[in-house]
C-alpha positions as CSV (number, residue, x, y, z in Angstrom):
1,X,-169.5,-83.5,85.0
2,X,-168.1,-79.9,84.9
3,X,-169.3,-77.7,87.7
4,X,-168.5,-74.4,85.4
5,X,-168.3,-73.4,81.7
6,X,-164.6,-72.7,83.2
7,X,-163.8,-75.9,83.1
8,X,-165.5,-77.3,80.3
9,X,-163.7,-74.7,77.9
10,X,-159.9,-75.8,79.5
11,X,-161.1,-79.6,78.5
12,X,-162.7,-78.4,75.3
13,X,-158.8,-76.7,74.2
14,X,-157.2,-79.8,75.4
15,X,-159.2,-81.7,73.6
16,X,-159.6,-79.4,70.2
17,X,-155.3,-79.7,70.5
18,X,-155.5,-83.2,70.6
19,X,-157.7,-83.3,67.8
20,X,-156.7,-80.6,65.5
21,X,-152.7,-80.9,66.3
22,X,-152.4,-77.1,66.9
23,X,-151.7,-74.6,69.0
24,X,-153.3,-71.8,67.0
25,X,-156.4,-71.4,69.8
26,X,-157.5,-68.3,71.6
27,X,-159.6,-67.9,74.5
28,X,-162.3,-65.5,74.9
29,X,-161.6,-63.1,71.6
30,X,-163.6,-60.1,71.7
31,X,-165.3,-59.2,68.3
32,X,-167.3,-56.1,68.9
33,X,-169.7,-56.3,72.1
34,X,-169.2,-60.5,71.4
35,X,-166.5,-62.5,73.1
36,X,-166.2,-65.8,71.9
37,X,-165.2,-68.4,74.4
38,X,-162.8,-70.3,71.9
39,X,-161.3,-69.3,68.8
40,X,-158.9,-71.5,66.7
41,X,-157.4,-72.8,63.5
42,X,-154.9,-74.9,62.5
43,X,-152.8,-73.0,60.2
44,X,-151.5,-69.3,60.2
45,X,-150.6,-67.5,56.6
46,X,-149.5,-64.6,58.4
47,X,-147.8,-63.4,61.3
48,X,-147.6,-59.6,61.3
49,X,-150.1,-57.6,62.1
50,X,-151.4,-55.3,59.6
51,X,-154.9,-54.0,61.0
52,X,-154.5,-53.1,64.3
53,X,-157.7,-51.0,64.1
54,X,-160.5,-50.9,62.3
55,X,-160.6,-48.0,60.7
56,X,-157.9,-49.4,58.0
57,X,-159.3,-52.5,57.6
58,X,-162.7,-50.4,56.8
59,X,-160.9,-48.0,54.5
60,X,-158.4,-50.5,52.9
61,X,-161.4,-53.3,51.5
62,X,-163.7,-50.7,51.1
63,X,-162.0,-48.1,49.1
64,X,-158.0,-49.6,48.0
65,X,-159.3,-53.3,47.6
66,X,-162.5,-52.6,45.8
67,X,-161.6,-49.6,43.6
68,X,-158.0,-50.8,42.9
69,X,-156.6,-47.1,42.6
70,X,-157.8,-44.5,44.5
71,X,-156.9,-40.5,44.6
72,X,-155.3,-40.0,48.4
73,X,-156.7,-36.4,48.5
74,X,-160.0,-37.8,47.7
75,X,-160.0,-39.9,51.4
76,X,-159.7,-36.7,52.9
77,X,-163.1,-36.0,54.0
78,X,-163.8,-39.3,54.9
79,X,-160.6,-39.8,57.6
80,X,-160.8,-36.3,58.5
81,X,-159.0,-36.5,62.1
82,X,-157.6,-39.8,61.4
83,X,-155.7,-38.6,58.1
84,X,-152.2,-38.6,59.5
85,X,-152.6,-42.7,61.1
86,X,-154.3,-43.5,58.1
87,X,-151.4,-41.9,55.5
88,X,-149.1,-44.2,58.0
89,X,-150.6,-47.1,57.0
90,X,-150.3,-46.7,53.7
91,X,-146.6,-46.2,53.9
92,X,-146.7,-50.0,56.0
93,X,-149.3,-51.2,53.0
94,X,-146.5,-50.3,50.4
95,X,-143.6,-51.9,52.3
96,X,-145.3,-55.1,52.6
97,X,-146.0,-55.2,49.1
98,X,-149.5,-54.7,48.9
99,X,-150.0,-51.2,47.4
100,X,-147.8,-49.0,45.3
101,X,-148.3,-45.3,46.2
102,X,-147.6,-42.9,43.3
103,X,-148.0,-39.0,44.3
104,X,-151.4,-38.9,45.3
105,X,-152.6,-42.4,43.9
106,X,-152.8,-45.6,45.7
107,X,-152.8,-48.8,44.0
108,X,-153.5,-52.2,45.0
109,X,-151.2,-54.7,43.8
110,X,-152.0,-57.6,45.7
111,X,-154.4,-58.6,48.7
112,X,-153.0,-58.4,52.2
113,X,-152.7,-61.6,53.3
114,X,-155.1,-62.9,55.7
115,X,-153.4,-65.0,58.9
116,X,-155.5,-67.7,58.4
117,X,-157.8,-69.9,55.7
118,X,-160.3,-70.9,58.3
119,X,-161.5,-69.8,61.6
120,X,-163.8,-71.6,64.0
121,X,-165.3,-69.9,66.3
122,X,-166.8,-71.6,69.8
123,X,-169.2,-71.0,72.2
124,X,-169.1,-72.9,75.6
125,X,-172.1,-73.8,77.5
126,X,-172.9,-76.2,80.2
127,X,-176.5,-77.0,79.2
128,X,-177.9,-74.0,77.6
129,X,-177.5,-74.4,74.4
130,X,-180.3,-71.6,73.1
131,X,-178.5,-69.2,74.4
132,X,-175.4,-70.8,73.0
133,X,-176.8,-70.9,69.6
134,X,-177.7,-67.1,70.1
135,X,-174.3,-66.0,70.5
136,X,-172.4,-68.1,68.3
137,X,-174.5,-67.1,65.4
138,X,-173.0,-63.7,66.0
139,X,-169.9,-64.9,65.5
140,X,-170.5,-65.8,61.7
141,X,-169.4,-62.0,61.0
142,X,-165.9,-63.1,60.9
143,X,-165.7,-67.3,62.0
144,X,-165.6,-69.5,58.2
145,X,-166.7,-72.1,61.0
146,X,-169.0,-71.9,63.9
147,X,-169.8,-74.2,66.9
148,X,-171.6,-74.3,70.0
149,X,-169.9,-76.9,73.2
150,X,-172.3,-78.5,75.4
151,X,-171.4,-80.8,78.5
152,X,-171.9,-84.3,76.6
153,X,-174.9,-85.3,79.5
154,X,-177.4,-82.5,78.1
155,X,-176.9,-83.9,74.2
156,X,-180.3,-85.0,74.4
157,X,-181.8,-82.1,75.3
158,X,-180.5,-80.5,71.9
159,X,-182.7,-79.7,69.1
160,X,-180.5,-80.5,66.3
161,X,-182.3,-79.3,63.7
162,X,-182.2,-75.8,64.6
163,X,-178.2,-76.3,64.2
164,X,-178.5,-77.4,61.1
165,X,-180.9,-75.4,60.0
166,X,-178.7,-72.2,61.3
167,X,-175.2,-74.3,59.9
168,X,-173.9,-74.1,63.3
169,X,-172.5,-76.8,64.6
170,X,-172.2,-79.1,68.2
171,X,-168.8,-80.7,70.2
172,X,-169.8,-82.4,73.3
173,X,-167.8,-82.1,75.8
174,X,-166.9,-85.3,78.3
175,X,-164.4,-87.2,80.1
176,X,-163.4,-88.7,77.7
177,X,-162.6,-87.9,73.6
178,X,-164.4,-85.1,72.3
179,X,-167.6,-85.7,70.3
180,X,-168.8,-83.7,66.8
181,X,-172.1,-84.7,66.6
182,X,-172.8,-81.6,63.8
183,X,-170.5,-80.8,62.2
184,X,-170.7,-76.7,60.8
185,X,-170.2,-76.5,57.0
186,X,-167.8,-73.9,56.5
187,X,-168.5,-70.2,54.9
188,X,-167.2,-67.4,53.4
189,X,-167.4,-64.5,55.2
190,X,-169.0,-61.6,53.6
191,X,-167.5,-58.5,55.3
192,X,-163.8,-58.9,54.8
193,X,-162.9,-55.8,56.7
194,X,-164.5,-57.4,60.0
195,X,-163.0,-60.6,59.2
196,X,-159.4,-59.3,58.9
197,X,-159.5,-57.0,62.0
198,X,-160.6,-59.8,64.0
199,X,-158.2,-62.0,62.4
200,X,-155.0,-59.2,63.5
201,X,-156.4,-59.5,67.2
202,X,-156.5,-62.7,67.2
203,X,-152.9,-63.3,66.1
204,X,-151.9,-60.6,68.6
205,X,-153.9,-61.6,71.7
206,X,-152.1,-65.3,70.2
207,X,-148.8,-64.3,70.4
208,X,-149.1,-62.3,73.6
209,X,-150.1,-65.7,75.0
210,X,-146.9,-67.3,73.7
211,X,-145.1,-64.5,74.8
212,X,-145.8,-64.5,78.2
């Protein structure tokens, strides 16, 4: 039916915008050492970018969010060379609203927002779908949502109780309309800091696409 994963992943968006009525998709998102073939959701909360590396996103859920206040001159030995970026984005944090810097205390006074509510997360295979299930389970780290696309032919060949059991679930991919045969019950993902990082490239790599 397809003669690549190529192919099947250009039907697979067609179809997912069809679906979903969005145009909130990105292809092959890099999370780490993992890319993920298709990444989506059909809402964005946000659309600046306030993560651009993870280093703040590390340092802002792991010291600001989950402290509330924090001493600046404490941080010091912990972003060493990276004091003078990270001091930056605090400035950025408090004109966005999110902290409130007073001498050397930081205070949060709301969460940033994250761009999105849900992300689903995709992994494109003709007929593999071990290895499929493999990689999309990496992709739990930051995806609420996680899926793995087969070409609809090699269905049968699927043991679906492995996808249940990992809550991951299956599109087949055809001609014609897109098939869900599992559908992955969504989660909450437990390392924020990944999450939101991921979130910011998405949203950038998204609108460099619209951009272009």
């Amino acid at each position: 039916m397809f003669l690549n994963e190529k192919q099947l992943v250009e039907k697979l968006v067609q179809d997912l915008q069809e679906r979903y009525n969005t145009q909130y998709i990105v292809r092959e998102l890099r999370g780490g050492n993992n890319i993920a073939d298709i990444v989506y959701t059909t809402d964005i909360k946000r659309e600046n970018i306030v993560f651009d590396e993870y280093f703040n996103a590390y340092y802002y859920f792991n010291t600001i969010y989950n402290k509330k206040k924090i001493r600046i001159d404490e941080t010091d030995n912990i972003i060493s060379s990276n004091a003078k970026k990270f001091y930056r984005f605090l400035r950025e944090l408090e004109e966005l609203g999110y902290v409130k810097i007073d001498g050397n205390y930081v205070t949060s006074v709301k969460k940033v927002d994250a761009v999105a509510k849900n992300f689903i997360a995709v992994e494109a295979k003709i007929s593999d779908w071990r290895a499929g299930l493999e990689q999309a389970y990496r992709y739990k780290q930051y995806a609420n949502e996680v899926y793995v696309a087969i070409s609809a032919e090699y269905y049968d060949n699927v043991d679906k109780e492995e996808f249940k059991k990992m809550n991951i679930g299956l599109m087949c991919v055809s001609d014609g309309k897109l098939r869900i045969p599992i559908k992955a019950k969504k989660e909450k993902v437990k390392k924020l800091d990944i999450q939101y990082y991921i979130g910011d490239r998405f949203l950038r790599q998204l609108q460099s696409a619209t951009n272009s």
